[in-house]
N, C-alpha and C positions, 0 to 999 in steps of 0.2 A: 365109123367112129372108133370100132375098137381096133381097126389097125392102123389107122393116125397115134395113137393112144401107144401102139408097139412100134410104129416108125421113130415118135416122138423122143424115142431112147438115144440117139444116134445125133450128135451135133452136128451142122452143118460142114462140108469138106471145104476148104479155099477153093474156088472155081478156076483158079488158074495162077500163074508162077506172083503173081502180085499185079499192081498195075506200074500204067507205064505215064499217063498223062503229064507235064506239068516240069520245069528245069530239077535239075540234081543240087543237090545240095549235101557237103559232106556233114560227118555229124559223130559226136559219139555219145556210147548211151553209157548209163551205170549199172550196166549188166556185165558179169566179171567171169567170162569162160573157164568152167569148172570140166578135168579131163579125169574120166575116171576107168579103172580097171575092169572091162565087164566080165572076166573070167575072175573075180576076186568073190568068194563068197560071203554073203552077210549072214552070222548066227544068229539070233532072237530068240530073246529069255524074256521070259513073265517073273516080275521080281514083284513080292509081299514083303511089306514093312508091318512089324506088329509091335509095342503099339504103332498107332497110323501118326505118321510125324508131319512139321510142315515141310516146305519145301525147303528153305532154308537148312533143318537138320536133315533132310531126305541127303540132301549135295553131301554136308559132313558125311554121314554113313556112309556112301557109294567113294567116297575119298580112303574112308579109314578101311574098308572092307578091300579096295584094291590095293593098299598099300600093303594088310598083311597076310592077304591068302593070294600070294603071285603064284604061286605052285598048282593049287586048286583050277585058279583060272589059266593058264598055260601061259602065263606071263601076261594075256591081253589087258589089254587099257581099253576096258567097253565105254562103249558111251552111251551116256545116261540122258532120257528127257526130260527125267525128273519127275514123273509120275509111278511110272510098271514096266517101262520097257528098256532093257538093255540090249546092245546091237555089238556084237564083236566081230573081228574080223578072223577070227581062230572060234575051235570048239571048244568046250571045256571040259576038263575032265569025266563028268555027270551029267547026263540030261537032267537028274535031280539036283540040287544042293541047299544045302542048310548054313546059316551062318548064325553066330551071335557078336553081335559090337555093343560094344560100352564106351559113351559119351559121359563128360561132366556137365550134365544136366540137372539140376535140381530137381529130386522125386516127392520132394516132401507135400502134403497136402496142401495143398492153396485155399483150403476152406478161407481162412482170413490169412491175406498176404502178410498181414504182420507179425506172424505167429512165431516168433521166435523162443516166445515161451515155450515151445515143443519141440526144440531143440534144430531147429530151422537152420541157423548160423553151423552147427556141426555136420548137417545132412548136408549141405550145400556142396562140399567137395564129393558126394559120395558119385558113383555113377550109375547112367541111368542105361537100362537095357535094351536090346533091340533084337527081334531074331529076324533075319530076314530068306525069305527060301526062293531059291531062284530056277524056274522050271523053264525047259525047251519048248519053241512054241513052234519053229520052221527055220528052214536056210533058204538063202535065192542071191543067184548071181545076177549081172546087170544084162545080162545076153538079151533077155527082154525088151529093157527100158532102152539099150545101146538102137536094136532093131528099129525098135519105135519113132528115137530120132533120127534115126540116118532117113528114115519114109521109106524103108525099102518095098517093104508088102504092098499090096494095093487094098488089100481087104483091111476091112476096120479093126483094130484091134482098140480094146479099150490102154488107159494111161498104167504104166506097170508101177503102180503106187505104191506097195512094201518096199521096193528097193529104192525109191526117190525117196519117201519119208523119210528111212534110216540113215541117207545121205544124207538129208536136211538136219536130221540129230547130231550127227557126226558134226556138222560146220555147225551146231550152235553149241557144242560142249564146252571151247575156250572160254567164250563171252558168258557163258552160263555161271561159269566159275568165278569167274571175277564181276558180275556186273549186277545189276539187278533187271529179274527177266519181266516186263509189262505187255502180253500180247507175241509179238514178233520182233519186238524192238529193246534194246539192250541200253542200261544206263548206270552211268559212273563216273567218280570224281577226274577220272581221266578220259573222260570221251568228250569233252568242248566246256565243260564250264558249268554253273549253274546262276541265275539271278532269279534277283526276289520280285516278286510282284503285285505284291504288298496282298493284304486279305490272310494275313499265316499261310501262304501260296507260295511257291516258291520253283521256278522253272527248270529244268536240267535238260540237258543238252546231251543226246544218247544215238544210237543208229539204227535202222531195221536192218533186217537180212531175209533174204527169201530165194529158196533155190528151184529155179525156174526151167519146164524144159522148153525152149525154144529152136528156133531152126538152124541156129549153128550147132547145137548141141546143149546142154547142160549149162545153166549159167546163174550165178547168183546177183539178184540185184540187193544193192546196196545203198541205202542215202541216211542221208544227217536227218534226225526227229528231232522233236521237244513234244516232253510233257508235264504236264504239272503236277509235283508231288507236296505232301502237307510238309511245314517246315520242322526241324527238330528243332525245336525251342520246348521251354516249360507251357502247360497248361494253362497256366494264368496270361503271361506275355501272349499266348497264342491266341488266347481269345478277346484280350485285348486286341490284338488286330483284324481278328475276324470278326465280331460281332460290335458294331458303332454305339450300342448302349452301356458298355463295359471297355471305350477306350480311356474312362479315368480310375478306371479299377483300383490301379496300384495309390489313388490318393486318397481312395474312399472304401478301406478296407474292411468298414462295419457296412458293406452294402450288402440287402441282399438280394433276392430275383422274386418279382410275379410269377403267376400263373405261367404267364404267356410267357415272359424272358426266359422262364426256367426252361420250358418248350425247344424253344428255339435255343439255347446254349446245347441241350440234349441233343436236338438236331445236327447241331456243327459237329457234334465228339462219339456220335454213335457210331460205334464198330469200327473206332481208331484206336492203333495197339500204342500203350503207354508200357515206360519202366519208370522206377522207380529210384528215386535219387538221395534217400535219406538213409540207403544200406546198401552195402556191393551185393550184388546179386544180375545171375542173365536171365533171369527170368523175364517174359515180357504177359502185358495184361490184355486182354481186349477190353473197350467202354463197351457196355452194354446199355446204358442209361446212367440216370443223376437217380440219389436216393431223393424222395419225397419232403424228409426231415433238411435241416439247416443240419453243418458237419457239429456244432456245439449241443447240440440234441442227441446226439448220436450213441449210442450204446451199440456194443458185442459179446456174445459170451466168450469164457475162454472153455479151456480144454475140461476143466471140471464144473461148468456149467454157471459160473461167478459172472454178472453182470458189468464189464468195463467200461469208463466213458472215454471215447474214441478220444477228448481232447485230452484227458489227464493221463492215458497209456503212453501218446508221442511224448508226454511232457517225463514220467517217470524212463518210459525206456530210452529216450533219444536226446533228452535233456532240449525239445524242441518244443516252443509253441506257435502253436497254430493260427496264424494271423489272420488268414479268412473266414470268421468260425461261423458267418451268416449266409456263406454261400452253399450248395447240397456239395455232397463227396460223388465222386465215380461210382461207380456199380461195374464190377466187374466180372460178376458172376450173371449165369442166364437164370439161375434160381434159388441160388443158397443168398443169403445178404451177404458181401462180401465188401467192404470200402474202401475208397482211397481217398485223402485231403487231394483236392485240387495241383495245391502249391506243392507236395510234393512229387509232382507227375512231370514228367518229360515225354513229349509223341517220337515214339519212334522213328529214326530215320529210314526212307524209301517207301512211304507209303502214298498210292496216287490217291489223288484230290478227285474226290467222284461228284461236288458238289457245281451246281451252276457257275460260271466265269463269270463278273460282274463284268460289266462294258470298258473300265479302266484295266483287270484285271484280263480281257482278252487282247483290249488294243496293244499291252506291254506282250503278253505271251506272241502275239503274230508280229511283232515287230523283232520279235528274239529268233524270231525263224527266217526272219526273211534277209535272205542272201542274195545278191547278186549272183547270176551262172557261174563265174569266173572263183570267186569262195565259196559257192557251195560244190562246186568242181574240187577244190583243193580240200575241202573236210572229207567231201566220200573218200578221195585218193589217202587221205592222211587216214582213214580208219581203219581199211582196208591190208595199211601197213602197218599198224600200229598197233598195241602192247594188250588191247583188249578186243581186237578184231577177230572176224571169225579164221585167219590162219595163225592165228599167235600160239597156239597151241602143237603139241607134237598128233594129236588125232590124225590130221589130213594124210602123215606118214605112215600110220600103222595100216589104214584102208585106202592107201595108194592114189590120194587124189594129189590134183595140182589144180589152184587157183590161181588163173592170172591175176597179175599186180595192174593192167592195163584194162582200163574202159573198151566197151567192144565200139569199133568201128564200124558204120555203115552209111550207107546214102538213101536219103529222104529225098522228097518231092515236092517242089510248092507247085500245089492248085494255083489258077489265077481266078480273082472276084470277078463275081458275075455282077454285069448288066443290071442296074437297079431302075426302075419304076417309079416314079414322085407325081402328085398331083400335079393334073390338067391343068390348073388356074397360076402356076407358077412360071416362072419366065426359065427357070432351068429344070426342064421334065424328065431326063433321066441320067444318070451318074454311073461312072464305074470308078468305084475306091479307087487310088490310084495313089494316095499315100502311103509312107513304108507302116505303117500301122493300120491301114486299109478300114480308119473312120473317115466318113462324110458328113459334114457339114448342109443346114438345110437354108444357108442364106439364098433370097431371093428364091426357094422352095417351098411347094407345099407338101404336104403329108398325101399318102397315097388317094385315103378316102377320110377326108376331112368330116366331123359330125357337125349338127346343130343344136347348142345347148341354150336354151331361151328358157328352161324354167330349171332355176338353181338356187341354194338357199347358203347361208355361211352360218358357223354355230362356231364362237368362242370359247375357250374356257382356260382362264386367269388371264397372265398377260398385266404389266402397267398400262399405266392410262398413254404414257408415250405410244410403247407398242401398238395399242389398242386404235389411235389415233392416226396410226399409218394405213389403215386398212385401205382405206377408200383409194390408195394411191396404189397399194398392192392389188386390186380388183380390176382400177382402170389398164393396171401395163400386164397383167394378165390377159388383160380380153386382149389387148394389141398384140401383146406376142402371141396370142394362140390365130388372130388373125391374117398375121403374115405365114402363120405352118397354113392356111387354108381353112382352121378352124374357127367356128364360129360359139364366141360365149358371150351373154348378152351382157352390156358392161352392167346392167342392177341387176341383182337378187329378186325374186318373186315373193319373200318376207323382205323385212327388214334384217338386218344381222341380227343375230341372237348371241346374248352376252353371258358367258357363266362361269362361276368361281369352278376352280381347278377340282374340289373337293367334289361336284357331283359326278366325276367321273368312278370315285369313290363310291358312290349308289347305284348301285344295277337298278333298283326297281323306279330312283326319279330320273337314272340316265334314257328307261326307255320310255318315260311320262316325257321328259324334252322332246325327246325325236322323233316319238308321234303329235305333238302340240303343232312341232313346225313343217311335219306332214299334213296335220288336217288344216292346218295355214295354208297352207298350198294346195290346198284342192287336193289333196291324196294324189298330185300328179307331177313329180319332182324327180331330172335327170340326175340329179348331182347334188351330194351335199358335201361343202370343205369346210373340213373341222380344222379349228389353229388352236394347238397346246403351247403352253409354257413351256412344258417339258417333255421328255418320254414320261408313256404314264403305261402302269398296265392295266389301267382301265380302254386302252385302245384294245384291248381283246373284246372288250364288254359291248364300247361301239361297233365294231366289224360286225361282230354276230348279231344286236339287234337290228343293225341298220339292214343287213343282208338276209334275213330269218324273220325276224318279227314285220319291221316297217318296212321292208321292200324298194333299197334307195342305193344307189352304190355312192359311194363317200370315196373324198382324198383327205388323207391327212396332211396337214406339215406343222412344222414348231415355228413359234415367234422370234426364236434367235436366227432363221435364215431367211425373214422379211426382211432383216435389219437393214441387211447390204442388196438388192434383187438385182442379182445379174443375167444378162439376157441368157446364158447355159440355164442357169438354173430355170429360169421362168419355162422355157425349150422342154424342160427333161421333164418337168411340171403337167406342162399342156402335153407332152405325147402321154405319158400315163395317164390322162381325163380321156384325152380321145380312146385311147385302146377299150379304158373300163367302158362307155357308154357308147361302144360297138363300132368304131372308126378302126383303119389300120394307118402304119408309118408308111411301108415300103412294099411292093411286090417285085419278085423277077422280071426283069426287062422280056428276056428269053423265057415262055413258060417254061416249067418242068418237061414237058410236054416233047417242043422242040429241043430241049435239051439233051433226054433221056426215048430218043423215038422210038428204041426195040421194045419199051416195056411203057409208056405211058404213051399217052391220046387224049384229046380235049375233051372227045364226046364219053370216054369211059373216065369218070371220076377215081382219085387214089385217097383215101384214109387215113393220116400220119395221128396214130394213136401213142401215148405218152403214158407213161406209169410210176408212180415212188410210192413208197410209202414211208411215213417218218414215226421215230419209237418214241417214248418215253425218256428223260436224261435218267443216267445212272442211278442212282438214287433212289429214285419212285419204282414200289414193288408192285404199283396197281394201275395206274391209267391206263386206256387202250392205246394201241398204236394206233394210226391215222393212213387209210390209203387213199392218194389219190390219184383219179385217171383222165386225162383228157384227149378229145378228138379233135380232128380240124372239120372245118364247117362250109367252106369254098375251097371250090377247084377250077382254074389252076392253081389259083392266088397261094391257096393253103396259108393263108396266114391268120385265121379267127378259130380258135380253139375254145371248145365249151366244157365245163368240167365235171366231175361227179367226185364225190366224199363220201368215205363209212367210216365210222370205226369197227375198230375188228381187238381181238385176243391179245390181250397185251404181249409185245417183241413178237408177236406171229407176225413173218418175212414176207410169206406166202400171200394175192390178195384172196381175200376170203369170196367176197363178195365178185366178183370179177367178172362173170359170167351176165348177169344182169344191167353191171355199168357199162359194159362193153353194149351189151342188147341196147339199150336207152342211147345210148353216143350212135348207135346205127341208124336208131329209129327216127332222130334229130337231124342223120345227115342227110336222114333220105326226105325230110321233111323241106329242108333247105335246099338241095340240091336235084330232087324229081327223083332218084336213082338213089340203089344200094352201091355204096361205094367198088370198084372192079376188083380192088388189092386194096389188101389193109400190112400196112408198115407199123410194126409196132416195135417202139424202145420204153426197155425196163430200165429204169434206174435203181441205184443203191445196190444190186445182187455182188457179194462176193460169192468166190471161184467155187466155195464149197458147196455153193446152193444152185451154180448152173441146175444141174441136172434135175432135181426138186424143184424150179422155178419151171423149166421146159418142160416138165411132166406133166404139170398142173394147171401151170396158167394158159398153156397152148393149148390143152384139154379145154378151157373155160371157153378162150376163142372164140374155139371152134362152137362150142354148144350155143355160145351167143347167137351167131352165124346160122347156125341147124335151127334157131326159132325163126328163120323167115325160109318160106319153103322153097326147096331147091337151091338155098342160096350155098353155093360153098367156095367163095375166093381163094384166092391165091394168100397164103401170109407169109412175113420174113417176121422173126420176131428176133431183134436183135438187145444185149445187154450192153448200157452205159457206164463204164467204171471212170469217177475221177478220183476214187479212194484208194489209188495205187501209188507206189513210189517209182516207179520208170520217168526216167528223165531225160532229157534231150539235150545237147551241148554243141552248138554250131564250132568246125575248128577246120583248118584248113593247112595242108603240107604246104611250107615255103621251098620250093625247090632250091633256091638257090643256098640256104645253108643247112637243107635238109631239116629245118626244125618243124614243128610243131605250133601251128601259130591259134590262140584259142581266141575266142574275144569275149568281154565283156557283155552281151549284149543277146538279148533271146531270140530265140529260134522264130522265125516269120511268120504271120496268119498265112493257115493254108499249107502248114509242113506236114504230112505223111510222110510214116511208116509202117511197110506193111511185111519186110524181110526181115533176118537175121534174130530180130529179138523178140518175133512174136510167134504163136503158136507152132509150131512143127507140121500141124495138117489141118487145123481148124478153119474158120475165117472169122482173122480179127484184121484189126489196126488201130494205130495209134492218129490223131488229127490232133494237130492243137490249132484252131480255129480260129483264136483270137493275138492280140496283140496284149505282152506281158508287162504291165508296167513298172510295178515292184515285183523282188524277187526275183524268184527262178520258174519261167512257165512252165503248169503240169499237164502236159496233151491227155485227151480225152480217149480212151480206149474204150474202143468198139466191137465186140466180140457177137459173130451171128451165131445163132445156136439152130434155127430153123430158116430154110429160103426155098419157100416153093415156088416166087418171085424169077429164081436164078439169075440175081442180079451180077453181073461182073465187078473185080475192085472196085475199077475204074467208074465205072456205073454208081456204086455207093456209094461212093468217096466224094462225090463232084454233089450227088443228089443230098448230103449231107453239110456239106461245105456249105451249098445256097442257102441250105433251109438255114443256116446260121447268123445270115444275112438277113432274114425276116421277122428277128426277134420286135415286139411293141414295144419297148419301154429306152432304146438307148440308139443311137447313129451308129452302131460298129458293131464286124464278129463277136458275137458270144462264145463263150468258151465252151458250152454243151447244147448239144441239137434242140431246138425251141419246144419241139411235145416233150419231153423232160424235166426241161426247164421250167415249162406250165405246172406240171405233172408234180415235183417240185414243191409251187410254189402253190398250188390247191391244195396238196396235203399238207401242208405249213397254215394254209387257213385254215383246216380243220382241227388240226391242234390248237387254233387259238378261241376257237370255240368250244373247246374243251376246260380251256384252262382256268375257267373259277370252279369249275365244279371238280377240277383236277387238283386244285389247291385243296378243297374240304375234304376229298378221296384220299389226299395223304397226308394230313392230321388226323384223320380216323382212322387210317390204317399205320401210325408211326409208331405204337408199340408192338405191331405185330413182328416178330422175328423170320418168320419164315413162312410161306404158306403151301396148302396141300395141291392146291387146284387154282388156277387164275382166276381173280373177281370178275364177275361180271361186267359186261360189256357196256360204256352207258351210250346210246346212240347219239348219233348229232341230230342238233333241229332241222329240221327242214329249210330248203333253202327258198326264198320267195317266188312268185314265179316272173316278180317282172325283172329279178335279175341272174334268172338261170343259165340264161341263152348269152351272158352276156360273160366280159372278162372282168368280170369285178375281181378276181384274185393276182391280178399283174400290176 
């Protein structure tokens, strides 16, 4: 173990030049060949700002500091990250230096922002100071990172990371300057636009960059973002938009707030920076919370200790009254009382919206990003050139780089679909996709392994008596279409229908008094229960978890507005999610695995496709745990029944905690199903970025393995590869016209089944890019595949094909999936666990919503238990 543990350091090598399977297809990507000078040295200085400024004034300083000490610094134009580190391409006079700058910054005390009584109005021009000292930290030329890409050595050499980071600074100095920096991604009134999207939300249109080494060499990708920033409007207008109990605010200006509203206005405006509009000044504030008092109650001392009342000060010094005098003021300080009127606040422009997307407010933002290939081709090429891109700047000259203006060129691969499998009782028993979108259709088919549902129950809740009145007719063409897939549902219920106002879903304690009532109805012996809402509710978290935890019952939801019209798709996509949850499958390989992949699988030695994610908290919340979840498969060859397991764990811990043990259980289950400890275990991470490879393979391959080491002697083969769809690499089918030598692009996305596995992917690793399915809107984002361990030694070709099928076997739809099925489980089991989380996740962060910051993460709160008659089962697909 402990030299697994010291192997485990080392990422898997490519097995060989890529693969070869499958027609060529040309392609270009939005990776932008970056040449760089590797005899050119890079300097690195540790820079201190004292006082500690934000980012904003950090940029001013390192602007006015280069501007008037060129001498000092030997004329260089260093580049800044904006944090402590500068990178020059010359040395400087000092490995030590000392600087002083003075900005017009206002120094004056902000005890009370309106203190003008203390001569506030005259400090205001004064300037404020800065020392900043700048210390030598190292120099490194690129001879390194040059080596690395060209693959010369054979011996591993790790990635030569000082000199890539300080290239990656260099190409974000431009955009740093001019844009507002969120993450990797750069945004302003000149990079695409901005629209509103109502809620005081407001979208902008911005780019990422990221300099990448891959196998041509150095190369920056580039694509078009969006993301959502709060709007600059006034406080009042804002939250008349954001909060629906205060959109007649401005007609009902003696209102004032409850308990609760006050609550939640607080929520919307905590730790958003406001200025102030009823004096010039650049001073900006943070909300820290609402004062407790109404602003007409409000009293402040002044500077000689005189009691003022906040509304008759705006009225004496501003000749202003204050029109909202029942609503609370801001709180601007973390602990002195410090106010501000509502209505004289304005929110800062550029700050991101960290709060939930309402379902109107996500549908506008995904429809603002979604481009066709052909314009989202033309916005990367327009940024790239353009006035806030990352060569807009003189930087790239001073450290001797060249950004190509041209997207890289290269040739993909289409896989061909495999051979598909459909139930015995069907007059068409097996298919090969054969449309250019490579879905199948199940007319005159049945489903692989059709189930038998004879005891099933339905539970309403609101709905009009119309709606309500359709059921019997939605029940009968249900059981019909689930009987032409092969499936069998008995056309009655084993109760009667169960009828309920919308509101109990509102009650946890009578929601789980219902759903045992119409279990012990049923004899405590009921495959299936389908609930029909009115509407979304989030009381559907409330049912998931009792029905799955307390009463033991796997459930389908759907809403009453899509009885209205029952078209035979929909009825289709209905009935394969009942079969899948109550232990049926859609589809198997025609060809097993088996025959597919002969060097490395076999019928009689079972293989293991284990799935992993875990999902966090939304921004906001500083306490719920994160959620991991891991699934197996359960039949082989088939591999298409996956069983799950849930923790929670550490809130934003990446890492799974628990891993070791879920892995042992998913063993234990498959050797219970299958007679045999599976030969090879396949396992895909999802969610890991680049920066946590190594920390995810340390750990989680450690876990593994110890899973594996509690059954003795057992020690398989593992490949444990990471799933990224959180990347911006993009794919653009285009084709040379010879005859007028142009360039011909099209509209239209890259095919199910494209790989990538040269030019723009790792230098020595073994990754690839798949886009597996077929894109309908938008611009398709292929799936990146990247092995970090294969004691497997599977070939491309080998991966790519055994990847491709398993895409093919997803439960719940006729067509490729865009990411590999244990993932996708994996996925969608830690997304149930978070929703098992979330009432008690809702009280966690109203008890924890004055807390500002904390020492040590809140404890952990575990999930329920899951029942046992639906453990085994895919109740989370």
């Amino acid at each position: 173990m402990r030299n697994a543990t010291k192997e485990a350091l080392v990422a898997a090598r490519r097995p060989d030049s890529g693969g070869v399977e499958g027609p060529v297809i040309s392609l270009l990507a939005n990776h932008f060949l970056v040449k760089f000078d590797p005899s050119l040295k890079v300097y690195h200085y540790n820079v201190e700002i004292s006082p500690n400024p934000s980012k904003e004034v950090a940029r001013m300083i390192k602007q006015k500091l280069v501007e008037s000490n060129s001498g000092l610094l030997c004329g260089a134009h260093p580049a800044y990250d904006g944090r402590k580190n500068f990178y020059s391409p010359v040395e400087f006079q000092n490995g030590k230096l000392e600087f002083f700058v003075s900005l017009p910054i206002p120094t004056a005390n902000t005890g009370s922002p309106f203190g003008e009584w203390n001569g506030f109005q005259q400090k205001q021009n004064q300037l404020k100071v800065f020392r900043i000292n700048i210390r030598a930290v190292s120099n490194f030329d690129g001879k390194d990172l040059s080596s690395y890409l060209s693959n010369e050595s054979d011996d591993w050499i790790p990635l030569p990371q000082d000199y890539l980071h300080a290239l990656d600074v260099v190409l974000r100095e431009s955009p740093m300057e001019k844009c507002i920096c969120v993450g990797r991604s750069f945004y302003s009134s000149s990079t695409g636009g901005t629209k509103e999207i109502g809620g005081g939300a407001i979208g902008w249109r911005g780019f990422f960059q990221s300099l990448r080494p891959t196998q041509q060499g150095l190369a920056l990708n580039v694509d078009s973002s969006i993301t959502v920033f709060h709007e600059s409007i006034g406080v009042i207008p804002y939250l008349q938009k954001r909060i629906d109990f205060l959109r007649d605010l401005t007609q009902r200006k003696t209102r004032s707030l409850s308990d609760d509203e006050r609550k939640e206005v607080e929520k919307a405006l905590r730790n958003i920076r406001v200025f102030v509009c009823h004096r010039e000044t650049v001073q900006r504030y943070r909300v820290y919370g609402l004062t407790e008092e109404a602003t007409e109650n409000l009293y402040f001392a002044d500077r000689d200790g005189k009691n003022l009342k906040l509304i008759g000060y705006f009225k004496d010094h501003y000749n202003y009254n204050i029109q909202f005098r029942n609503l609370p003021c801001l709180q601007i300080s973390r602990s002195k009382p410090c106010y501000l009127p509502m209505e004289l606040c304005m929110i800062c422009e550029g700050q991101k919206f960290l709060g939930k997307l309402s379902d109107d407010q996500t549908a506008r933002i995904l429809k603002m990003g979604c481009q066709r290939p052909k314009e989202r081709k033309a916005m990367i090429d327009g940024i790239v050139r353009g006035p806030a891109g990352p060569t807009s700047g003189n930087q790239t000259e001073e450290f001797k780089l060249h950004v190509s203006k041209e997207m890289s060129r290269l040739n993909g691969r289409i896989l061909q679909p495999p051979k598909l499998k459909l139930g015995d009782g069907g007059h068409v028993r097996d298919i090969t996709p054969s449309r250019r979108d490579r879905q199948w259709n199940l007319l005159n088919s049945h489903v692989f392994q059709g189930t038998r549902i004879e005891r099933w129950a339905l539970l309403s809740f609101g709905g009009t008596q119309e709606q309500k009145s359709n059921l019997p007719k939605f029940i009968n063409q249900l059981s019909q279409r689930c009987e032409q897939l092969g499936i069998f549902l008995s056309k009655s219920t084993v109760v009667s229908p169960q009828f309920e106002p919308t509101q109990v879903l509102n009650n946890v304690t009578l929601l789980e008094s219902k759903l045992k009532k119409i279990h012990r109805a049923a004899s405590n012996n009921l495959q299936l229960l389908i609930c029909i809402m009115e509407k979304k509710h989030k009381g559907y978290a409330d049912l998931k978890r009792i029905a799955e935890t307390s009463v033991g019952v796997v459930s389908q939801c759907c809403l009453y507005p899509n009885l209205g019209k029952l078209s035979s798709q929909f009825l289709a996509n209905l009935a394969l999610k009942i079969n899948a949850k109550v232990g049926g499958s859609t589809v198997a390989l025609y060809n097993s695995l088996p025959s597919q992949i002969p060097r490395l699988f076999r019928l009689d030695e079972p293989v293991i496709f284990i799935g992993a994610d875990v999902t966090h908290p939304h921004p906001l919340d500083d306490s719920s745990p994160s959620v991991a979840g891991v699934v197996g498969s359960m039949n082989w060859p088939a591999a298409n029944k996956y069983v799950s397991r849930m923790r929670s764990q550490t809130h934003r811990q990446e890492i799974i905690q628990d891993l070791a043990a879920m892995v042992e259980e998913l063993l234990d289950d498959f050797y219970q199903e299958v007679n045999k400890l599976p030969k090879r275990i396949i396992f895909f991470r999802d969610g890991v970025s680049e920066t946590q490879f190594y920390k995810v393979l340390k750990e989680e391959l450690q876990a593994v393995k110890e899973a594996c080491a509690r059954f003795p002697g057992y020690k398989p083969p593992i490949t444990f590869a990471v799933v990224q769809k959180r990347h911006h690499t993009r794919l653009f089918p285009f084709e040379i016209n010879p005859s007028s030598n142009q360039n011909q692009h099209f509209d239209e996305n890259i095919p199910p089944g494209t790989v990538v596995d040269t030019v723009i992917t790792h230098p020595r690793e073994f990754d690839f890019y798949l886009c597996s399915h077929w894109g309908v809107k938008g611009t398709s984002r292929p799936t990146h595949y990247h092995v970090l361990w294969d004691e497997n030694r599977f070939t491309s070709d080998e991966l790519q094909k055994l990847v491709y099928n398993l895409c093919y076997t997803f439960a719940r739809c006729t067509k490729p999936v865009s990411l590999v099925p244990p993932a996708y489980y994996a996925h969608l089991a830690a997304y149930r666990g978070r929703l098992y989380l979330e009432r008690s996740e809702s009280v966690a962060f109203t008890r924890s919503s004055n807390i500002i910051s904390r020492v040590t993460p809140p404890k952990t709160t575990p999930l329920p238990k899951l029942s046992e008659n639906v453990k085994k089962l895919m109740f989370y697909c």
